[in-house]
C-alpha positions as MATLAB code, in Angstrom:
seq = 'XXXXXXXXXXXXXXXXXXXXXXXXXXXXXXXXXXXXXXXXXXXXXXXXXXXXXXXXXXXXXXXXXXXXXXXXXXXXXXXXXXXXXXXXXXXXXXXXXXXXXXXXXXXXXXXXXXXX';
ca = [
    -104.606   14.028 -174.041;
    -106.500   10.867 -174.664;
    -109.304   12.376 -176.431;
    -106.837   14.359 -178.144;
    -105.582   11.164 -179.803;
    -108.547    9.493 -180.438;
    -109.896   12.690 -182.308;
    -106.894   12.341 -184.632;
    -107.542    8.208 -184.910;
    -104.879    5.654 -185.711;
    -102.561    7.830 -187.389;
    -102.385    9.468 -184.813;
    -100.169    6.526 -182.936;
     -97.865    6.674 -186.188;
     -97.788    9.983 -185.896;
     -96.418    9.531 -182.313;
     -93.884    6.614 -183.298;
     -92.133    8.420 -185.907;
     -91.879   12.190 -184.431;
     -90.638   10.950 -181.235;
     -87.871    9.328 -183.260;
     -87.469   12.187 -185.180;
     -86.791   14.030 -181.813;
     -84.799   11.542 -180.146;
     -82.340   11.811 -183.369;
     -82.769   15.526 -182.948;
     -81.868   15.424 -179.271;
     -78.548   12.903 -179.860;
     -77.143   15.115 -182.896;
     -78.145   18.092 -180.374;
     -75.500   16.388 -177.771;
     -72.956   14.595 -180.153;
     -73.301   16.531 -183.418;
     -71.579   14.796 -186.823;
     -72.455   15.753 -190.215;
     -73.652   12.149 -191.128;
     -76.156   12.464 -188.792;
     -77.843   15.576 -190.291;
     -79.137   13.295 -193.172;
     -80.650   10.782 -191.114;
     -82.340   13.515 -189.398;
     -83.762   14.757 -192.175;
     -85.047   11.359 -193.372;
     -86.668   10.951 -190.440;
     -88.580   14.307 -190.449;
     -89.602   13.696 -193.922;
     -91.177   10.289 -192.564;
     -92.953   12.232 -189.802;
     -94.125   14.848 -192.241;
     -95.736   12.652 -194.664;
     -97.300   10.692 -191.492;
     -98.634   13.944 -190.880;
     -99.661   14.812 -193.824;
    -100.973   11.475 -194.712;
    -102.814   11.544 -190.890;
    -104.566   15.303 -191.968;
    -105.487   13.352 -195.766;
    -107.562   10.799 -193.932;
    -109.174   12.769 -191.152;
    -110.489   14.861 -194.202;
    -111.409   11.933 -196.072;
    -113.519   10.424 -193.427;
    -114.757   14.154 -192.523;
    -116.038   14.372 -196.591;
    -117.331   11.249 -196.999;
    -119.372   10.106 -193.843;
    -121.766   13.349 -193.497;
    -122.690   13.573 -196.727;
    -123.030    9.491 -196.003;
    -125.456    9.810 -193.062;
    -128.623   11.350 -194.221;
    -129.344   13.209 -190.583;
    -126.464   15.018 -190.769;
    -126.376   16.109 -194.929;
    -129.866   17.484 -194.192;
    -129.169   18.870 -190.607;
    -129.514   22.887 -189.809;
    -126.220   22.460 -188.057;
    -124.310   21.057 -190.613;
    -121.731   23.340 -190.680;
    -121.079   22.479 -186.999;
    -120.825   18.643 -188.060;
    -118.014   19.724 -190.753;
    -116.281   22.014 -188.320;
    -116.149   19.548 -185.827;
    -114.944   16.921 -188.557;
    -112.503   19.572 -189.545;
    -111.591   20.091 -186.258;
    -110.561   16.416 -185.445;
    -108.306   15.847 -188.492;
    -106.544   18.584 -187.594;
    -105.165   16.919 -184.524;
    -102.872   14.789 -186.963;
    -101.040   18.025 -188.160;
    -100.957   19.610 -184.735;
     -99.365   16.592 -183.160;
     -97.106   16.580 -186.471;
     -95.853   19.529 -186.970;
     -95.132   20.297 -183.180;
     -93.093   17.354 -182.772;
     -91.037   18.549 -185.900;
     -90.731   21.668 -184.693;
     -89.000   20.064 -181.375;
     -87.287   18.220 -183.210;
     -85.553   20.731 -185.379;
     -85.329   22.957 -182.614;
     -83.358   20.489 -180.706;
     -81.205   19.937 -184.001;
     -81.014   23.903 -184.259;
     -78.254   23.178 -181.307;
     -76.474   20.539 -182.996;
     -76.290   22.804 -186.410;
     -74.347   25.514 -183.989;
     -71.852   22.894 -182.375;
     -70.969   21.697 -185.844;
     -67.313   22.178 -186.477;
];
């Protein structure tokens, strides 16, 4: 799980912050659903999205602009290993993301049904 994170790099931390609010407001509308609450929610998730999003921007970024940066790499025979593993990393922002949204709105799936 460690290495997990540090593949993904800081964002990965905001990332973390933000959908495991986003849950816990999934999991309290889940037990005490009110309609105010379903806007919040959705604030929230949209905050943990573009984390996400903004996470998977920056792993690509860094991905784009440091091998072409380090001369051993841009002329290696296994470059497209370097990029896939690049590729690979960033993508650790978007699946820590999108599977704590997807808690998240599962949880809330539960409050939607209890709504009066």
């Amino acid at each position: 799980m460690l290495e997990f994170m540090r593949e993904g790099g800081f964002a990965m931390w905001v990332i973390l912050l933000f959908g495991l609010g986003t849950l816990a407001l999934a999991v309290a509308f889940a037990v005490k659903p009110k309609e105010s609450a379903v806007h919040v929610l959705r604030s929230a998730s949209r905050a943990t999205l573009f984390a996400t999003l903004t996470g998977l921007v920056a792993g690509l970024g860094a991905v784009f602009h440091k091998v072409p940066g380090n001369p051993d790499w841009a002329h290696s025979p296994d470059l497209h290993l370097i990029v896939m593993t690049g590729l690979g990393e960033s993508l650790a922002n978007a699946i820590l993301g999108f599977t704590l949204l997807t808690l998240a709105w599962l949880a809330a799936t539960v409050g939607m049904r209890r709504l009066p």
